[in-house]
C-alpha positions as CSV (number, residue, x, y, z in Angstrom):
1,X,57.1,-219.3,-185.3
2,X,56.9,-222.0,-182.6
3,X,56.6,-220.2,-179.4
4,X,59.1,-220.1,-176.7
5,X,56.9,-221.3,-173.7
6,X,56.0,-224.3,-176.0
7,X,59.1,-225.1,-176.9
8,X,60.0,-225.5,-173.1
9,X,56.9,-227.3,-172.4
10,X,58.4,-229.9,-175.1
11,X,61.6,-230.0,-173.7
12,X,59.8,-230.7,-170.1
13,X,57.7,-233.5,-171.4
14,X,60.4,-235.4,-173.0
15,X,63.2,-234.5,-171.4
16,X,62.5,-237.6,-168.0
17,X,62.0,-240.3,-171.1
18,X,65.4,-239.4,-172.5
19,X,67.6,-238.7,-169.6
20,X,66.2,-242.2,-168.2
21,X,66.5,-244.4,-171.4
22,X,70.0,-242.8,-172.8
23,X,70.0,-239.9,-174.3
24,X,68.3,-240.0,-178.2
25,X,71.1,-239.3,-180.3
26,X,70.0,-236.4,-183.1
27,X,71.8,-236.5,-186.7
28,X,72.0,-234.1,-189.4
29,X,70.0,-235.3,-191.8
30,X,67.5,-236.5,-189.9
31,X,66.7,-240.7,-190.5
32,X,63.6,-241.2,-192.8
33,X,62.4,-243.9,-194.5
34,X,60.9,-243.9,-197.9
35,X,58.0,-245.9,-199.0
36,X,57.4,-245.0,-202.4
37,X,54.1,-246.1,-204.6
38,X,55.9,-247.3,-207.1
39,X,59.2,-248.3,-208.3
40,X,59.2,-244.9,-210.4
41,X,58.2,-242.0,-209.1
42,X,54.7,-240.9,-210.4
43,X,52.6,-239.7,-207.4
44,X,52.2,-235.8,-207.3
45,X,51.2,-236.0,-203.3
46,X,53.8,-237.1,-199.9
47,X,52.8,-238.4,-197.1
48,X,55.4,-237.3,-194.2
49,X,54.7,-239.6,-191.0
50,X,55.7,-239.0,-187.4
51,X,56.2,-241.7,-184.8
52,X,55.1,-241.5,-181.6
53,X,57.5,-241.3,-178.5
54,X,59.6,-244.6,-178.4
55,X,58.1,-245.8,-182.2
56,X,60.4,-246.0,-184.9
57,X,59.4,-244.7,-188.5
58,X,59.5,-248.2,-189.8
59,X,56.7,-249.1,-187.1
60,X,54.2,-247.8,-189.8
61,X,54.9,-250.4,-192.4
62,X,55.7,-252.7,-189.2
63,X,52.1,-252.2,-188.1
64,X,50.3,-252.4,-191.4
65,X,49.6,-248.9,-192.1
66,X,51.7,-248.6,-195.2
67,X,49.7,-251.8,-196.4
68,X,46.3,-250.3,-195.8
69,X,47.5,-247.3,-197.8
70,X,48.3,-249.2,-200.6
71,X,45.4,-250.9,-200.6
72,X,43.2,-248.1,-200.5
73,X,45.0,-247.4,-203.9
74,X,45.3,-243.6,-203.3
75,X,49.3,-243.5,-204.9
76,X,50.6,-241.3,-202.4
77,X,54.4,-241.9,-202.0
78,X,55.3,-241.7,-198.3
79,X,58.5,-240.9,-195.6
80,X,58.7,-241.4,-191.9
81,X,60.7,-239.9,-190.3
82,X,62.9,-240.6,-187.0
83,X,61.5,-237.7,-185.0
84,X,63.0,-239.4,-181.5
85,X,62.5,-237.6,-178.7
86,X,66.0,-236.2,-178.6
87,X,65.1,-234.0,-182.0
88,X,62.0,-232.7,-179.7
89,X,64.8,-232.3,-176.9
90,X,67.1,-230.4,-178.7
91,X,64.8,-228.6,-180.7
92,X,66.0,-229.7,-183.8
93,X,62.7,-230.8,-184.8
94,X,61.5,-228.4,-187.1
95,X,64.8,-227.5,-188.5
96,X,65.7,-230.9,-189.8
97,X,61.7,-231.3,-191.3
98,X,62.5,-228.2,-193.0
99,X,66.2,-229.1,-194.5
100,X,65.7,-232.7,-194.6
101,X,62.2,-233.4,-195.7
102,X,60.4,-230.3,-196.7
103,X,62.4,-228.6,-199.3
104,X,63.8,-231.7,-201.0
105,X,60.8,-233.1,-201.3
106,X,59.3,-229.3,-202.9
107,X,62.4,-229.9,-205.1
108,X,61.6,-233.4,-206.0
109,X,58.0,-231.6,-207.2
110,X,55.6,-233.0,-204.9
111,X,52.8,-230.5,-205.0
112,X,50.6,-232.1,-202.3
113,X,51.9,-232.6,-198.9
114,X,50.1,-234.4,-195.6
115,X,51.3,-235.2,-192.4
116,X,50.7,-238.0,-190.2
117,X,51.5,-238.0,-186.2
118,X,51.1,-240.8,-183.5
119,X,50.7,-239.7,-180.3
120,X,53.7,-237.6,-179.4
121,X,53.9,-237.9,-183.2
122,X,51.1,-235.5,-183.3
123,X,52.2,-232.8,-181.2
124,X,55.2,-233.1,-183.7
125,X,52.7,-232.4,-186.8
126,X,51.3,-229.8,-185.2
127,X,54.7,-228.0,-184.5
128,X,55.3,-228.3,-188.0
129,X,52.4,-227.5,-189.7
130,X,52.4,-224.2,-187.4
131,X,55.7,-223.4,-188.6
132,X,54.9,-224.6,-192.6
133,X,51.5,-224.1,-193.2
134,X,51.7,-223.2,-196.6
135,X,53.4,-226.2,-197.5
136,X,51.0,-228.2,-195.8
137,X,47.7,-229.6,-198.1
138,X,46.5,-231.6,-195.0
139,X,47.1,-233.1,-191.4
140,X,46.3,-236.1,-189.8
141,X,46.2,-236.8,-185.8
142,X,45.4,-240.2,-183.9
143,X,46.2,-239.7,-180.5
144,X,48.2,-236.8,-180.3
145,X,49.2,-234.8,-177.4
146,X,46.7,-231.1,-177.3
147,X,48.1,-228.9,-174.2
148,X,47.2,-229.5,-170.5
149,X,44.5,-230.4,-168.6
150,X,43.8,-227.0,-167.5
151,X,43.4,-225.2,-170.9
152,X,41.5,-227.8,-172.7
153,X,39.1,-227.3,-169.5
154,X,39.0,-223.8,-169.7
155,X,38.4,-224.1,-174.1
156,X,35.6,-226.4,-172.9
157,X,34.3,-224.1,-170.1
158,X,34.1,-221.2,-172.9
159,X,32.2,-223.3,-175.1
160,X,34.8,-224.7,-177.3
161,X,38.0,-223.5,-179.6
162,X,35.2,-221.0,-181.7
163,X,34.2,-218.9,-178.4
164,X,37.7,-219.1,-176.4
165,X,39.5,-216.3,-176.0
166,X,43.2,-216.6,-176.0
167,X,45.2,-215.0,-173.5
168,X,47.1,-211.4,-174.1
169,X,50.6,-212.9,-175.2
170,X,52.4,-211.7,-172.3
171,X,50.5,-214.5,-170.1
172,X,50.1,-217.2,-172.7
173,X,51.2,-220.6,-171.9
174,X,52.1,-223.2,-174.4
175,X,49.1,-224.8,-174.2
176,X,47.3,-221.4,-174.9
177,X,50.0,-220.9,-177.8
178,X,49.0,-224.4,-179.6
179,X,45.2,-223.5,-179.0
180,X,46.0,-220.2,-180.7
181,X,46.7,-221.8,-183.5
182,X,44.7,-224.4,-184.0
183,X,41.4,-222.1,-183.2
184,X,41.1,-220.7,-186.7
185,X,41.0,-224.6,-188.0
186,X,38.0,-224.3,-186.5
187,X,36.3,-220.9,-186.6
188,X,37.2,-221.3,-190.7
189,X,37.8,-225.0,-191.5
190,X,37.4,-224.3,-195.2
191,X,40.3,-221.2,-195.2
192,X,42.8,-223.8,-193.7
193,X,44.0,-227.3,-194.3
194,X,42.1,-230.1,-194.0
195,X,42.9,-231.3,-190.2
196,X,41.6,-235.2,-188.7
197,X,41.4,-236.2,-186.1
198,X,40.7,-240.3,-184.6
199,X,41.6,-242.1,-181.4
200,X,40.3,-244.9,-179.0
201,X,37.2,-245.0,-177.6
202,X,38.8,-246.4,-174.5
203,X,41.5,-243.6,-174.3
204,X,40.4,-240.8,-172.1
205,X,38.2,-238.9,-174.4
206,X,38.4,-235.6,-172.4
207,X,41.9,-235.3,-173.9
208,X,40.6,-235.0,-178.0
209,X,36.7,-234.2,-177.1
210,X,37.5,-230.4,-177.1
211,X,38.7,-230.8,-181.0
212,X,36.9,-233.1,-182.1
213,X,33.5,-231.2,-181.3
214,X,35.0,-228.1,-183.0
215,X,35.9,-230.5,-186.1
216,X,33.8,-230.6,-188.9
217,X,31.8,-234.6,-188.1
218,X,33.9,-236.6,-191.4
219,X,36.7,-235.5,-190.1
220,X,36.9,-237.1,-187.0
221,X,36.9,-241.1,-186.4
222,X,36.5,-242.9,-183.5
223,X,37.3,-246.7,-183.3
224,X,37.4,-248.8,-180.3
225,X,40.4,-249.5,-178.5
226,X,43.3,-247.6,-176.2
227,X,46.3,-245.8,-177.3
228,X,47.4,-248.6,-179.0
229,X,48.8,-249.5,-182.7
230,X,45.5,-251.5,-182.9
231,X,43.5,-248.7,-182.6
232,X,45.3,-246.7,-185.0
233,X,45.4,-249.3,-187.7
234,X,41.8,-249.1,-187.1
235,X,41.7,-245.5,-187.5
236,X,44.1,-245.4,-190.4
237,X,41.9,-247.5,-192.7
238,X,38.6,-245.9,-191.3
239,X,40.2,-242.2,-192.4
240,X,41.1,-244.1,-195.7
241,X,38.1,-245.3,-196.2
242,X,36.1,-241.7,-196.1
243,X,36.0,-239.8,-200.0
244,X,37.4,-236.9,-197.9
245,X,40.2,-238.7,-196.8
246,X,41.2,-239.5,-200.9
């Protein structure tokens, strides 16, 4: 289960952006967009992608992404999905990727599922794989949000994810509750799904150096660039690009 002080954490961070823009209006089911690799469905494996905060789930074939997917020629049908801000808000999140995307798309017999997160996107994959890891066959993050700046100093200061120590549950934070969970990705990246990780070279690298040292080496990228769409159509074809990827 997603834990309480993380859900308030995500609450807190998104909470200024909606009250200041209007607030995100949440529907039941949630928006998604389908891409599919061919007029007829044929492809065993779904790619479900997350935008980041302000993107909209069409910014992925807006951006090129969807282009480069086809072109790598891997046949993967793929949904993105309007997780605004308000779902994050609200905490509908994971409840709508559950009823709206998850089980129909279990029902629809895709056996292979990945998910892709942008930025705030990626805190969103995270959330979901926590809560659905056995229906997850792989993650992807560019960018994405990792906990505060204290506990990804504290990880480092131990030595990284493998030699940290969480905290007793009674003093966790919900930075220390995401690091919980991502640790045995880790400790025992073969007994868990497949996890990437690629950002900018020009994006402060303190923020994803923690995980990507922890990461087996192919399954992090590193392109040039900021927290950008360039740098994640960069990234998107360099992940595409690797055999571990396909």
């Amino acid at each position: 289960m997603v834990g309480t002080k993380l859900r308030e954490f995500v609450l807190a961070l998104v909470c200024g952006c909606v009250l200041s823009s209007g607030c995100l209006r949440t529907s039941t089911p949630i928006r998604t967009v389908e891409y599919p690799a061919h007029q007829e469905r044929q492809s065993d494996t779904l790619i479900i992608m997350l935008p980041g905060l302000g993107d909209k789930p069409e910014d992925y074939a807006n951006y090129g992404l969807l282009d480069s997917l086809r072109a790598a020629q891997l046949g993967a049908d793929v949904i993105a999905v309007d997780a605004h801000a308000g779902y994050y808000r609200t905490r509908e999140l994971i409840p709508r990727i559950e009823e709206d995307v998850l089980k129909p798309a279990k029902s629809a017999g895709y056996e292979k599922i990945w998910l892709v997160g942008i930025s705030l996107g990626g805190l969103g994959v995270l959330l979901s794989a926590q809560q659905f890891e056995t229906s997850v066959d792989g993650i992807v993050l560019m960018s994405p949000y990792l906990g505060s700046r204290r506990t990804l100093r504290e990880i480092t200061d131990a030595g990284g994810p493998q030699s940290w120590t969480p905290p007793p549950e009674g003093s966790a934070t919900y930075s220390t509750e995401l690091w919980s969970w991502i640790k045995p990705f880790t400790v025992a990246p073969e007994e868990h799904p497949p996890l990437y990780l690629a950002y900018g070279d020009d994006e402060p690298a303190e923020k994803f150096q923690v995980l990507a040292r922890a990461l087996p080496e192919r399954r992090v990228v590193v392109v040039p660039g900021g927290h950008t769409w360039t740098t994640w159509q960069a990234a998107w074809r360099e992940l595409l690009a690797r055999d571990a990827a396909r």
